[in-house]
N, C-alpha and C positions, 0 to 999 in steps of 0.2 A: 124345216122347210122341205117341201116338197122334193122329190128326187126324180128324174124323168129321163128315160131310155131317148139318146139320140139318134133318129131317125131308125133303119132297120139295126141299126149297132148293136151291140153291146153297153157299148159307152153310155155311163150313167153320169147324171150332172143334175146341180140344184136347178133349180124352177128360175130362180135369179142368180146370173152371173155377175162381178163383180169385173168394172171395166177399168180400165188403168189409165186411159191417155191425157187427162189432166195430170198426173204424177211427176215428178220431177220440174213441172210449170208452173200449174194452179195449186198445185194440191204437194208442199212440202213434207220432207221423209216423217215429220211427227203426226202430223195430220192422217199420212199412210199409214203409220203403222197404228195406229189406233181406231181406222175405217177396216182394217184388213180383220185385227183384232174383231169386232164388231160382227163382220160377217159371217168370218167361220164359225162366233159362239153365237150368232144368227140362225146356224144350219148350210151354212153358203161353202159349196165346193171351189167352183170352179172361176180360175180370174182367169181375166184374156190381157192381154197387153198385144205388141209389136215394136219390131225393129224401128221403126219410121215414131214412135211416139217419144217426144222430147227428142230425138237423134238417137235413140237406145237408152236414153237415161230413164226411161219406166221402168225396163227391163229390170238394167244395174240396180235401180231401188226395190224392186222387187225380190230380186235375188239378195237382197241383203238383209230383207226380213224373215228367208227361209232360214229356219232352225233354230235362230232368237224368239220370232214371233211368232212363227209357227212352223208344225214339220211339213216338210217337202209330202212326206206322205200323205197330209189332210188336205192337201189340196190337189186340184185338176188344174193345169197349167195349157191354157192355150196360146200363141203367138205368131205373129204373120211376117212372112216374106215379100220382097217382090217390089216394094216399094221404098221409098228413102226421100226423107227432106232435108234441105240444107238453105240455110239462107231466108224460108220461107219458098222454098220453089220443093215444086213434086215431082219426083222423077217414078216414072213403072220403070222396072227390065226384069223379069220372069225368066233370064234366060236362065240355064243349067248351071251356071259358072254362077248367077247371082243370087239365086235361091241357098245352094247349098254353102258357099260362102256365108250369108247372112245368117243359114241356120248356123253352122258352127261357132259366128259371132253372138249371135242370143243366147244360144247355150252356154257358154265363157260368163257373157254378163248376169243369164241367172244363178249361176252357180249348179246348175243340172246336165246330169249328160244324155239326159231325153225329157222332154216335153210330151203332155198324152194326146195335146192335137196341135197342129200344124197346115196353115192355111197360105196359099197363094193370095195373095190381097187384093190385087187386082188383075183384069184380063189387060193383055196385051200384047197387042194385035202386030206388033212388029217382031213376037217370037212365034216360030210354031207348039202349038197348044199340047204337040206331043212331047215336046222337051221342059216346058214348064210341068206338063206331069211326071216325067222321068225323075226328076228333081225330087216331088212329090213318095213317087215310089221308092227311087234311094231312101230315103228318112227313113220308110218302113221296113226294107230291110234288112237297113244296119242300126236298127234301135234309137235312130235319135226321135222318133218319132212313135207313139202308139196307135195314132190315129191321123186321118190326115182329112182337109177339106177345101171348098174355094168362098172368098169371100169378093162380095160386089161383082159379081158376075149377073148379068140377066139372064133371064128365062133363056132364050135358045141358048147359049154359051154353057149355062151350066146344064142341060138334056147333053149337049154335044160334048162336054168336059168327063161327065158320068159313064154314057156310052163307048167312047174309045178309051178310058183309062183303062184298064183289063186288070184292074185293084178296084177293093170298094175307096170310094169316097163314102165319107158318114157325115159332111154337116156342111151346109154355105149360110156366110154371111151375109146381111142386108140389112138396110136401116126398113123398120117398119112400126108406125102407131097407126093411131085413130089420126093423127095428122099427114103422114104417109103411108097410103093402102094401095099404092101401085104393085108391090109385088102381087097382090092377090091376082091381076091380069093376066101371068102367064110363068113367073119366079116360081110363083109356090105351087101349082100345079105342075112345074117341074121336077122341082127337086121333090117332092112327095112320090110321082113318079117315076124317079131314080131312088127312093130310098134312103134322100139325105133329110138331116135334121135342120129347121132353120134357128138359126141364133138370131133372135132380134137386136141389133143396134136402136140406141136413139129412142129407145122404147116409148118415153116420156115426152117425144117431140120437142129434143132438145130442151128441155127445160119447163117448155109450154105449158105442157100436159097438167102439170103441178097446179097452175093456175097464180103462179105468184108474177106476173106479168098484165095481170087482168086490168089493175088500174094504173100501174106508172111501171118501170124498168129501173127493178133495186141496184141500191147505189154498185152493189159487189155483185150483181151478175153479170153476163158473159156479154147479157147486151148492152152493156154500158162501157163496156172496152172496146175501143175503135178498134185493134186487131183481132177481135173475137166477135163481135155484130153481126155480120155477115154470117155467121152458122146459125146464128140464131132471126135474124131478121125478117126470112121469110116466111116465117111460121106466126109472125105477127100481123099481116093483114089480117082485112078483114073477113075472110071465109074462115082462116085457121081461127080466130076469134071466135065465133058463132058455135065451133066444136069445145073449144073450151067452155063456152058458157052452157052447153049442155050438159059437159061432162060433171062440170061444177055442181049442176042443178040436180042433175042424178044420184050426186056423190051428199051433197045433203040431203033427199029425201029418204036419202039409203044410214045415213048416218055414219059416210065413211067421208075418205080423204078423195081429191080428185084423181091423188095418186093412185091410190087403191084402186079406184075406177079404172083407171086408164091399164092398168099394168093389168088386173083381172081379165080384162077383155081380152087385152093382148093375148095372154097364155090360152086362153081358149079358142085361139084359130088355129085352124086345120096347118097341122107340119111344125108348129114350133117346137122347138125344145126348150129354150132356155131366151129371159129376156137380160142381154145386156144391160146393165143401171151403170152410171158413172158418177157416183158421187162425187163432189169435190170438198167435201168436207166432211168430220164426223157428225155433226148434227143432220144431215143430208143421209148418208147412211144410217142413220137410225130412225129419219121418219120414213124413211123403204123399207126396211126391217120390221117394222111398225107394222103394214099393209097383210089385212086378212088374205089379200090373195086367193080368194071362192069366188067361184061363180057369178057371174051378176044376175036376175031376174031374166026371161029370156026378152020380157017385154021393155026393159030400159036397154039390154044388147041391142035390139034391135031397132029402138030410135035412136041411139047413139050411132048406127051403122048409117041410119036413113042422114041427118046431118053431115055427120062427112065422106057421103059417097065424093070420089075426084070428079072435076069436073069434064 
């Protein structure tokens, strides 16, 4: 697999990250350890997890397949702060006290006493911006941290995060497909003007992209569990619809997968580094694994762009 410099960094990571937050939920420790298996003999460096996914039980699970199932060394470990669920409710707090608490708790659960990036997960607005970066900068340098970044921030937030931090940032998160191209309005001309790398979330539009929703809603996907539909539901009308059936239409003329499609494009927009994939199963990591991952034609890029321009 592909290996790609993030953003002005150093920091090098595979083309596809390996994403965690079904883990400890959807996706049981046998399931994991044989998807993780799968990706590093895939070529796949780098998995991301967070504190807030399962309550830290990704983490814990993850940290517990380092050095059985694979060494701490072959992999790039990213993880986020700042947020926390309980109950089903979301709480942000960014503050100073919170961040560096939650890193110290991450690290405990992966069994690591540094992580090579480290992300504030979301902005918020009730701390000041320079002590969620403080936070940021402790990690780096007292080594719990190699690298550091912001995720789900927008466009001026993240120009404004880059600018006054007086440390590099090297990467923000965001969810982006051919079903979500909001960042391209004003995210990704940021952070490519600050020098960060974008990590795509949700690459696959939640599921969409795949095209296995085209004629009914399988019994064991997301949208067919009442507390899980809602991530997936609104990428089911009917616009997100019309993107999938082109992508589809492209992805058989080409003689490839609509995955392959979708996830190719991706990697060729301007500032990405690396696309997020969240399998939840091992057969799911192996048809992404599968994906030539080249270029597409520049003339089906570019009617794939024409269909889902946002509205």
């Amino acid at each position: 697999m592909q290996q790609r410099y993030v953003g002005n960094s150093g920091l090098r990571v595979s083309a596809l990250s390996l994403g965690t937050m079904s883990w400890a939920g959807e996706t049981d420790e046998q399931d994991a350890t044989e998807i993780l298996r799968t990706f590093v003999e895939g070529g796949g460096k780098l998995v991301d997890t967070a504190a807030s996914y399962a309550e830290g039980r990704a983490e814990a699970m993850l940290g517990s397949l380092l050095g059985d199932v694979v060494s701490r060394t072959e992999l790039c470990i990213s993880t986020k702060a700042g947020v926390s669920t309980s109950d089903g409710r979301r709480t942000v707090d960014t503050s100073r006290n919170a961040m560096l608490t939650g890193l110290d708790a991450s690290l405990a659960r992966l069994g690591t006493d540094y992580v090579d990036l480290w992300f504030a997960q979301a902005w918020d607005g009730n701390v000041p911006l320079d002590e969620t970066l403080s936070a940021l900068e402790f990690a780096l340098r007292s080594g719990r941290a190699r690298y550091v970044g912001i995720s789900n921030f927008n466009g001026w937030q993240s120009a404004k995060a880059a600018a006054v931090a007086g440390f590099p940032l090297v990467a923000a998160q965001a969810e982006y497909s051919l079903l979500h191209r909001n960042p391209e309005a004003e995210l990704i001309p940021a952070v490519e003007d600050a020098g960060l790398g974008l990590m795509a979330w949700a690459p696959l539009g939640r599921g969409v992209l795949t095209g296995k929703y085209r004629s009914s809603i399988p019994a064991d996907s997301r949208a067919s569990r009442n507390e899980l539909a809602p991530y997936v539901e609104a990428y089911l009308a009917a616009q997100p619809s019309s993107v999938v059936e082109a992508v589809a239409m492209a992805a058989k003329g080409l003689g490839r997968t609509p995955l392959d499609v979708s996830l190719s494009w991706l990697l060729a927009q301007h500032g990405v580094a690396t696309a997020i994939v969240g399998p939840r199963t091992p057969v799911q990591a192996k048809e992404i694994l599968a994906a030539q991952l080249t270029r597409l034609p520049p003339e089906i890029a570019r009617a794939l762009e024409d269909v889902s321009l946002p509205a």
